[in-house]
C-alpha positions as CSV (number, residue, x, y, z in Angstrom):
1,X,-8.3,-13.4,6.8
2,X,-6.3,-16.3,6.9
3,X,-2.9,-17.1,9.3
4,X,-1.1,-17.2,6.3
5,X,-2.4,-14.2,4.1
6,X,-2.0,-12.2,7.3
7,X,1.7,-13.4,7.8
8,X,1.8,-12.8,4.4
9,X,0.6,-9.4,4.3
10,X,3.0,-8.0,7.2
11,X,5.7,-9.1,5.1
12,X,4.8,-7.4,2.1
13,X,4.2,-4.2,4.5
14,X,7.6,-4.4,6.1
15,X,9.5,-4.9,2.4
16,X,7.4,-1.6,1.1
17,X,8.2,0.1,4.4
18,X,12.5,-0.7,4.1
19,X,12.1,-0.1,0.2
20,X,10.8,3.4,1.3
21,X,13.4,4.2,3.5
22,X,16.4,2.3,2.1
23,X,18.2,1.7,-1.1
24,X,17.4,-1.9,-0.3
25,X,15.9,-3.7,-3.4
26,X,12.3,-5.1,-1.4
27,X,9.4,-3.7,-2.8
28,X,7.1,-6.1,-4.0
29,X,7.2,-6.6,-7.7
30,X,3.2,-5.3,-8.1
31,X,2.5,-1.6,-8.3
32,X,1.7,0.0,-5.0
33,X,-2.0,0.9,-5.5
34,X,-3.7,4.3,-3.6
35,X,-3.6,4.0,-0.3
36,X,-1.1,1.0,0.4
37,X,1.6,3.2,1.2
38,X,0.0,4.7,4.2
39,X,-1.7,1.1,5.2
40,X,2.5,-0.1,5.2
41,X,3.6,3.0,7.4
42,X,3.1,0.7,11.1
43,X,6.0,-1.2,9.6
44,X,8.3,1.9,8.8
45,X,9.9,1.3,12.7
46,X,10.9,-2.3,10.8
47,X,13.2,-0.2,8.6
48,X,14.8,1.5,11.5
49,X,15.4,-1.9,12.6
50,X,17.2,-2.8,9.8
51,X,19.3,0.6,9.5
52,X,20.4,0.4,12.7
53,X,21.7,-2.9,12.7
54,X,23.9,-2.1,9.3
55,X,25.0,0.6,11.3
56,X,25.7,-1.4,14.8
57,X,27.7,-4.1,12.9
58,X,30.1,-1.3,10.7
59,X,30.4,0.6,14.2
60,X,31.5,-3.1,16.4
61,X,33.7,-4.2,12.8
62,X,35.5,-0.8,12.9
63,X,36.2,-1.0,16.6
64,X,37.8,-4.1,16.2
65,X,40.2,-3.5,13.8
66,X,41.9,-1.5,16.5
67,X,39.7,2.0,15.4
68,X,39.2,4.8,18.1
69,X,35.1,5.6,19.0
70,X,34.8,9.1,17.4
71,X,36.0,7.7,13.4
72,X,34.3,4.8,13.8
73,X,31.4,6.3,15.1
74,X,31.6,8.9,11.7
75,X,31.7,5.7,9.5
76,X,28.3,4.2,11.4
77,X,26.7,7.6,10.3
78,X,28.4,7.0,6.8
79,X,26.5,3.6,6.5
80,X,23.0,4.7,8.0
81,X,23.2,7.9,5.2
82,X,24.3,5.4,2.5
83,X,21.5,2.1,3.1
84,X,18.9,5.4,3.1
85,X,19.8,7.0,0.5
86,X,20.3,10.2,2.5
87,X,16.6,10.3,2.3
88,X,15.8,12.1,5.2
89,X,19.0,13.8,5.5
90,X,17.6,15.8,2.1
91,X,14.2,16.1,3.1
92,X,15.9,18.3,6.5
93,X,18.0,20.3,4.5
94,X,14.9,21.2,2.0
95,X,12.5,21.7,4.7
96,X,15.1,23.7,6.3
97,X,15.7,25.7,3.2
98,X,11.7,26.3,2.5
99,X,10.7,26.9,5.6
100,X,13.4,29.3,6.8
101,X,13.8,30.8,3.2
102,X,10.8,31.2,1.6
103,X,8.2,33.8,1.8
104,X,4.4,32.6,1.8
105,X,3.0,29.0,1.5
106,X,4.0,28.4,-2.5
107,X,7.4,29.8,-2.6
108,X,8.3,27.7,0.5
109,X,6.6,24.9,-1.1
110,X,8.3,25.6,-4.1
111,X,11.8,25.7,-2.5
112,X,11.4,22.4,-1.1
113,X,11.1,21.1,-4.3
114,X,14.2,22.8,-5.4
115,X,16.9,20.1,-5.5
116,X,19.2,23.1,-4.7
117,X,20.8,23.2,-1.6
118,X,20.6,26.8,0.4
119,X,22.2,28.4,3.8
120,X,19.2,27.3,5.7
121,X,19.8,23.7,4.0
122,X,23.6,23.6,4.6
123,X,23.3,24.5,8.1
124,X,20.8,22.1,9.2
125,X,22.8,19.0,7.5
126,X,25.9,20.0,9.2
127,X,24.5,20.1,12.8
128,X,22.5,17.1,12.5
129,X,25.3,14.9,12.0
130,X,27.8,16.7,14.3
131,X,24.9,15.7,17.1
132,X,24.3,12.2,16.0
133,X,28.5,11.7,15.1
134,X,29.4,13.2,18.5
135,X,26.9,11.3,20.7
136,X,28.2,8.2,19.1
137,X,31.5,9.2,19.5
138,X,30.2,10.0,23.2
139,X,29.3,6.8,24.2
140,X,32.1,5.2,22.6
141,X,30.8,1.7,23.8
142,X,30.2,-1.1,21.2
143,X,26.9,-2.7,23.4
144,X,25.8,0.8,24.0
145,X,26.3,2.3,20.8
146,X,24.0,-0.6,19.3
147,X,21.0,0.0,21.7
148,X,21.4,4.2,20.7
149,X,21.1,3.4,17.4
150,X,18.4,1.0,17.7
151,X,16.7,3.4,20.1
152,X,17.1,6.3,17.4
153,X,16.3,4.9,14.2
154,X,13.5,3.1,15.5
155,X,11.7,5.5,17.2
156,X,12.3,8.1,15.2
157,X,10.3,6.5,12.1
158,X,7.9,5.6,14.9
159,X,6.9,8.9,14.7
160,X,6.2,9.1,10.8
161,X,2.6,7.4,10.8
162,X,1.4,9.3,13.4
163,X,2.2,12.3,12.0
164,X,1.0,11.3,8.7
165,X,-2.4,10.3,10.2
166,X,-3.1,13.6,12.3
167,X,-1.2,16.1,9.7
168,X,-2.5,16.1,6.0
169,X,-0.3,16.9,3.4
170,X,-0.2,20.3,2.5
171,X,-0.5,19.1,-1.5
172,X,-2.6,17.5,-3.5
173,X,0.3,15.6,-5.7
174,X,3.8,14.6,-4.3
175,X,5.4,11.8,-2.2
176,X,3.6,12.1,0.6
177,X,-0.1,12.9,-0.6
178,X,0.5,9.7,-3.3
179,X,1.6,7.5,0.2
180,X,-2.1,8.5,2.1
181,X,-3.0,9.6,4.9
182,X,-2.1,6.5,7.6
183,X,-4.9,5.1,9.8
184,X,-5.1,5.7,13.6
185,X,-4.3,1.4,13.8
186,X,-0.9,2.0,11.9
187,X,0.0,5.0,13.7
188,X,-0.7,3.3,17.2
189,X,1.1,-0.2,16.5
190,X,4.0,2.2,14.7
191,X,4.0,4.0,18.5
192,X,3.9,1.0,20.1
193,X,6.7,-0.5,18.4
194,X,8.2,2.2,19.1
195,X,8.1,2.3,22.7
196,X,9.1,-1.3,22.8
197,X,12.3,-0.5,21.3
198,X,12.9,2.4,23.6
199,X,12.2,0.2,26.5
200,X,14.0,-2.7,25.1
201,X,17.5,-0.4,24.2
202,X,17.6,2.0,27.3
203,X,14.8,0.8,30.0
204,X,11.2,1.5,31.0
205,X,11.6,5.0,32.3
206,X,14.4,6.1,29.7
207,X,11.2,5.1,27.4
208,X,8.9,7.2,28.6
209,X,10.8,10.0,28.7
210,X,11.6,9.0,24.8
211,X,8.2,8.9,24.0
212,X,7.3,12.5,26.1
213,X,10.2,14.3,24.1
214,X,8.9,12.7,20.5
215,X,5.7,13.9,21.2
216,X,7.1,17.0,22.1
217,X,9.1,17.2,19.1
218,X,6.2,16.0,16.6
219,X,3.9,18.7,18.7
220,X,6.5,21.5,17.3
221,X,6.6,20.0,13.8
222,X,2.8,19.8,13.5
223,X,2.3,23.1,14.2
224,X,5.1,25.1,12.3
225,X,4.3,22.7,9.1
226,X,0.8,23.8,9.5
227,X,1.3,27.4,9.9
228,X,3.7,28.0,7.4
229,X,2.6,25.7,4.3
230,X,-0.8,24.0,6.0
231,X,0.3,20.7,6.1
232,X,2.8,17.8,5.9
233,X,5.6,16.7,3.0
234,X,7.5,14.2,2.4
235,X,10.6,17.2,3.2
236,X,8.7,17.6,6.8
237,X,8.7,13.9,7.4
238,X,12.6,13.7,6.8
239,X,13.0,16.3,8.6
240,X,11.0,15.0,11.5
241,X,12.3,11.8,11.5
242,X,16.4,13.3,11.8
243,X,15.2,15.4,14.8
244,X,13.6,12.7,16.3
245,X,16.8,10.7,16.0
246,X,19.2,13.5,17.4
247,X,17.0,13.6,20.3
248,X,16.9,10.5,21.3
249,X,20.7,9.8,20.9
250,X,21.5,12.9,23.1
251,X,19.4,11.1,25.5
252,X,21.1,8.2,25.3
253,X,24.5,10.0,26.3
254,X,22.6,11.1,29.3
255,X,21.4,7.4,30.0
256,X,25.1,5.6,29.2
């Protein structure tokens, strides 16, 4: 492959990875054949990239207007659910609603497909953005509030390809079996990206304990989406990627 059909083909992978995640207007005018989803996932950290800076600049804008840490911090959560789409947010609450609701594979299945919101559902949204508002609001600091988020909403899609390469999806139609199953290269370079961003935003050590608790956290995931519906969603994915951000923005209170 050429220089430039390989620059070429990273930056088609990065706009199919921020069209996926955002509301952003980059996919690439072609049709996304079989497959080319999951070859893009190594560039889904590139999308928490861009999140996280939206969110960084609305967080540092508020606080200059004269704004106190904890609204401000509520309208950087504001901007990261509106430039997704509340993507993940609703994939948490339906996962939360299937898998604590439902009883036996297809009904749980069933109710994550329900655009219905439940108890489960409700419950879940609330306390994942009083975690990620209040750490923000925690570390109140413009500087240190950008490297949380960058730390978060990078890593935390860090995680999606390698889940997506060692968990298959639990059905044969839906968004995540028509993205593919990723391949062990883009799940590695999505870690390692990762980890650079951890490293980067709160230091070496803070980043191995980042990538330890992920692992952790995609560990629990892997085995209670397995269990109870025998595989991977898109709803699982969301809902591992907003745990994976709490966790590492509580862990950035700890480290600021």
């Amino acid at each position: 492959m050429r220089q430039s059909e390989f620059i070429e083909r990273i930056v088609i992978d990065i706009r199919i990875a921020v069209s996926l995640s955002t509301i952003l207007p980059t996919a690439p005018e072609k049709p996304l054949d079989d497959g080319r989803i999951a070859a893009a996932s190594w560039a889904l950290p590139m999308a928490g990239l861009v999140v996280s800076l939206i969110a960084a600049i609305v967080y540092e804008l508020a606080r200059r207007t004269g704004i106190p840490a904890s609204p401000a911090a509520l309208l950087a959560l504001a901007a990261t659910i509106i430039v997704t789409g509340a993507i993940h947010e609703d994939g948490l609450a339906d996962t939360a609603d299937g898998l604590g609701g439902g009883n036996g594979r297809e009904q749980k299945l069933d109710i994550m497909r329900d655009s219905r919101i439940g108890t489960y559902g409700a419950c879940a949204l609330v306390l994942s953005m009083l975690l990620r508002w209040s750490a923000l609001a925690t570390i109140a600091e413009p500087a240190s509030v950008a490297s949380a988020l960058l730390a978060a909403h990078v890593a935390a899609r860090a995680q999606l390809p390698v889940f997506m390469w060692l968990i298959p999806p639990a059905r044969s139609d839906g968004l995540s079996a028509a993205a593919g199953q990723a391949a062990a290269q883009s799940a590695v370079i999505a870690a390692g990206l990762g980890f650079l961003c951890l490293a980067f935003a709160l230091g070496f050590g803070k980043a191995v304990m980042g990538l330890l608790l992920l692992a952790l956290i995609g560990s629990g995931w892997a085995w209670l989406a397995t269990k109870q519906v025998g595989g991977q969603t898109g709803d699982i994915l969301g809902a591992l990627e907003q745990t994976g951000e709490i966790a590492i923005l509580l862990m950035a209170v700890a480290a600021f």
